[in-house]
N, C-alpha and C positions, 0 to 999 in steps of 0.2 A: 567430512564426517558431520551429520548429524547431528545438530543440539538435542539434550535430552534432558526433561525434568528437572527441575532444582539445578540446573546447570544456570551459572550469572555471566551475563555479558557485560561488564561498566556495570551501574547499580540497574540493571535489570534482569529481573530472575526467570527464565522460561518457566511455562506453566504446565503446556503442552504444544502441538504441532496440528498445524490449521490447514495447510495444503501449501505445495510444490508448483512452479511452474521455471517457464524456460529464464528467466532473470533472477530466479531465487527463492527461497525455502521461508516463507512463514509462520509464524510462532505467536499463542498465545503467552502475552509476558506480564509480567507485572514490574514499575515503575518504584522502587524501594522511597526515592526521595520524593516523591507525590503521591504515593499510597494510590494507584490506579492501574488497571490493568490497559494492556495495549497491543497495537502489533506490531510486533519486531520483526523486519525482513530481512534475511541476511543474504549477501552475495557467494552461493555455495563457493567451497574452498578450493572446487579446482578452476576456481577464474579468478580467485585473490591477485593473482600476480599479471594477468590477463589485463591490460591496460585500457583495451578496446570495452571491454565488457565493464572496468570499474567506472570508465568517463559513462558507459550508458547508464549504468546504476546510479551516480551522480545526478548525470542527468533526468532521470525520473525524479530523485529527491527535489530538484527544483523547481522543476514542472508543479510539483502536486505545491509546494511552498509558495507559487507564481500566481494561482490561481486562490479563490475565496469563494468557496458558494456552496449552499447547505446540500447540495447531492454529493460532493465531496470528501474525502477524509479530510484530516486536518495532519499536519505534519507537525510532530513533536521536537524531531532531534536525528540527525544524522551522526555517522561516527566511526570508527575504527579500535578495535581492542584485539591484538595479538593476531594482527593481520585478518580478522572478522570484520568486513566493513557491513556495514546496519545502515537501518532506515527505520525511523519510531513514527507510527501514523496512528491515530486516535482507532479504537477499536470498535466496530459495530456490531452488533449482534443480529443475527440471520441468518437464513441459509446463504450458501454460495451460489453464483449466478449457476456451474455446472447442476447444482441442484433445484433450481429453480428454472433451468430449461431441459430440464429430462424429461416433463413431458409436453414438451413441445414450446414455440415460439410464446413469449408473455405477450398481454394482452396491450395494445397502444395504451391504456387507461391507468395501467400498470408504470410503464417506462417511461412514461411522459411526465408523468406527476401531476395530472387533471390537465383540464384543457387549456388554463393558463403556461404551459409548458410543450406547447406544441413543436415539433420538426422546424418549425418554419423561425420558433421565435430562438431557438436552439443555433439555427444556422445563420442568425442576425450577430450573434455575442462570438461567431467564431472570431472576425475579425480581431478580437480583442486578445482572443487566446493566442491568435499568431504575432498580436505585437507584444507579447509576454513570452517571446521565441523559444516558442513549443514547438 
């Protein structure tokens, strides 16, 4: 089931619902003890018990915790309240990539983040990401 509005999970209050994908249900929330809003992603409820699917959900929370770098979210708080397991990642404001490639592929100047963030210097730092075992 579906979080909805004024609905609290631990001391965060959903706001509203930001989009769905195949690992879990995102939520505008807000942060009661730090007065800040965020994204709250939850493991929908019919894989709570699903082991496979909780170890992957973990495993993203570490991954995004693993890494540091301002293209990034920032990871808040991971957690579990009456078998809802969550994931708190700092919230951005924008559209979403589905919305941002509706009409068509973005532009290299776009996704690269200027020419100092080229393919090439992106494919130099992966090293680094597979020895933070991503």
């Amino acid at each position: 089931m579906p979080l909805t509005p004024g609905q609290k999970l631990g001391h965060f209050e959903v706001l509203a619902p930001l989009g769905a994908g195949g690992m879990g249900e995102v939520y505008k929330a807000r942060d009661a003890r730090l007065g800040r809003e965020v994204a709250l992603k939850i493991l929908p409820p019919e894989f709570a018990h699903d082991r496979d699917r909780r170890t992957r959900f973990e495993h993203e929370a570490r991954a995004v915790a693993a890494l540091n770098h301002p293209g990034m979210v920032a990871l808040y708080d991971i957690g579990n309240e009456d078998d809802t397991h969550y994931i708190v990642n700092e919230l951005v404001d924008g559209a979403t990539l589905r919305a941002a490639l509706a009409n068509g592929p973005l532009p290299a100047r776009k996704t690269s983040n200027g020419p100092r963030r080229s393919p090439t210097r992106w494919a130099r730092r992966m090293p680094r990401a597979s020895r933070t075992a991503i």
